[in-house]
Every structure is written in C-alpha cells, then in structure tokens.
C-alpha positions in Angstrom: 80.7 54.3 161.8 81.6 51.5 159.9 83.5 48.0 161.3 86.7 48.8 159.2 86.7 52.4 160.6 86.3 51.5 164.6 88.8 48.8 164.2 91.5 51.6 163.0 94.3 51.7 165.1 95.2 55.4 165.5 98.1 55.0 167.9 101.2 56.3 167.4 104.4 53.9 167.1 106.2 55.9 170.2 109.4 53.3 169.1 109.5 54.9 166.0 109.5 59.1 166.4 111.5 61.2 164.3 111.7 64.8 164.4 111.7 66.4 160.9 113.9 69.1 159.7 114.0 70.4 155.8 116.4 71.7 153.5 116.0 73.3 150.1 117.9 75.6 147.7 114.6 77.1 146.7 115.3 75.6 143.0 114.9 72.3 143.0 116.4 70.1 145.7 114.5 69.5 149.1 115.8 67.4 151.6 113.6 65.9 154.7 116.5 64.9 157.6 114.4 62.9 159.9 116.2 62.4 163.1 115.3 59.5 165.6 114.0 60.9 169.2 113.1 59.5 172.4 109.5 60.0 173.7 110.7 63.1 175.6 111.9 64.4 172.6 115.6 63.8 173.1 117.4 62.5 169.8 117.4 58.7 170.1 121.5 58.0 169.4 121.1 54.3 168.6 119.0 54.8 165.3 120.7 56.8 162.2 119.1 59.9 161.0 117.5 59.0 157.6 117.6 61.6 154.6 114.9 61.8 152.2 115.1 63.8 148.8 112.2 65.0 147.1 111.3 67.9 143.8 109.0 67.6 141.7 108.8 68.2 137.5 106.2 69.9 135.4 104.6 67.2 132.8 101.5 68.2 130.2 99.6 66.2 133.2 101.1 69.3 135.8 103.6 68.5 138.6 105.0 64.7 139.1 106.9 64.9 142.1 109.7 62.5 142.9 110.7 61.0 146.2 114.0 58.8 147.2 115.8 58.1 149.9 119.1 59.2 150.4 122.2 57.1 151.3 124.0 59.5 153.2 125.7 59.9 156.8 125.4 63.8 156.7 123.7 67.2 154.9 126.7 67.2 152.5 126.6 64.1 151.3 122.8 64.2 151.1 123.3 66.9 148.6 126.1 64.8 146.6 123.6 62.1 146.3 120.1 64.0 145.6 121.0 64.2 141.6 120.9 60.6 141.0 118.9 58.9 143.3 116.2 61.4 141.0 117.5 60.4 138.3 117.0 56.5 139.5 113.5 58.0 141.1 112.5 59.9 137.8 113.6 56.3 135.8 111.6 54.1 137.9 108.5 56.4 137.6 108.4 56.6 133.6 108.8 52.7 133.7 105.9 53.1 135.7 104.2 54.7 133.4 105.2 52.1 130.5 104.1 49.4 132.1 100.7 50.9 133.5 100.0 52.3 129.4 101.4 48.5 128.3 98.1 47.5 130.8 95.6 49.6 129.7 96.2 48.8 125.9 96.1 44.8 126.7 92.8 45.6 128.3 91.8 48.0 125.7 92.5 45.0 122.9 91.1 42.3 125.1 87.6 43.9 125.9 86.8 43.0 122.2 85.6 39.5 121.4 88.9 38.7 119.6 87.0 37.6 116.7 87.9 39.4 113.3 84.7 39.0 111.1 85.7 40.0 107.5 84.0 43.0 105.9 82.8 44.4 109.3 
C-alpha cells in the first residue's frame, strides 16, 4: 500500500448525511431530493433539502449526461426549474467543449517549431 493510499481518510462526514430519494418521468427528467438527517436517521430540520436535476443526451461520442442543481423549496417547483437549469447545464458544457478543442489546436500549432521554411 502506498503512502497516499494509507493516509486516505475514509470517514464519513456524520454532520453532513442526507437521505436520497429520486424522481423521474421515465423520459427525460430525473430529480435526486437529498434530505438532511440526523445520525439516527431522523430528518435533520435545520438544513434545507437540496434538489439536484440530472438527464443525459445522446452525442456521436454516446450519452453526455448533465447535472444541475435545482433552486427550489419543493418537488413542484423542482420540476418548474429542471428545463433551464439544463439548458444553463447543457450551455456550460458545450463551452466546455469550445474551450478544451480551442486548447488542443493551440497545442497542436505550437508543437511545431514555429518556423515556416519556404519550399518545404
């Protein structure tokens, strides 16, 4: 075993739990509710329940899935707000994309010498 992997903390953040439920119209909208518990298990009243929307598309590279979090109080208004926080997701991720081909084409054109020799 190596240093990095016995100095791994594996202990779970017991401040932190969340009990996850999931929602989905079998189409194209899934929604993870994760709702704050106690250690026993008991929801935890003084956090707010956090709503997390996630689908993925088909691409000529096969699926890209999308995640975003949801501002939203409730299921409802979960669902109100799924569409455009994947269109926002779905945005940020082909700017991604732009900027990571922008990238690999500066690297492409710098691994030459930068030195144009005529008739070669």
């Amino acid at each position: 075993m190596s240093a990095n992997e016995s100095q791994t903390d594996f202990s779970p953040d017991t401040t932190h739990l969340y009990r996850e439920e999931s929602f989905t119209d079998l189409k194209i909208a899934s929604i993870k509710v994760m709702i704050p518990v106690n250690l026993d298990g008991s929801d935890d009243k003084s956090r707010s329940t956090i709503y997390i929307g996630n689908t993925q598309l088909m691409s000529p590279d096969g699926p890209l899935p999308l995640q975003a979090p949801l501002e939203a109080d409730n299921l409802e208004e979960a669902l109100a707000a799924f569409p455009e926080a994947m269109r926002q997701a779905l945005a940020e991720v082909v700017e991604k994309i732009k900027e990571m081909q922008l990238e690999q084409r500066r690297k492409e054109m710098g691994a030459g010498s930068g030195i144009i020799i005529p008739g070669r």
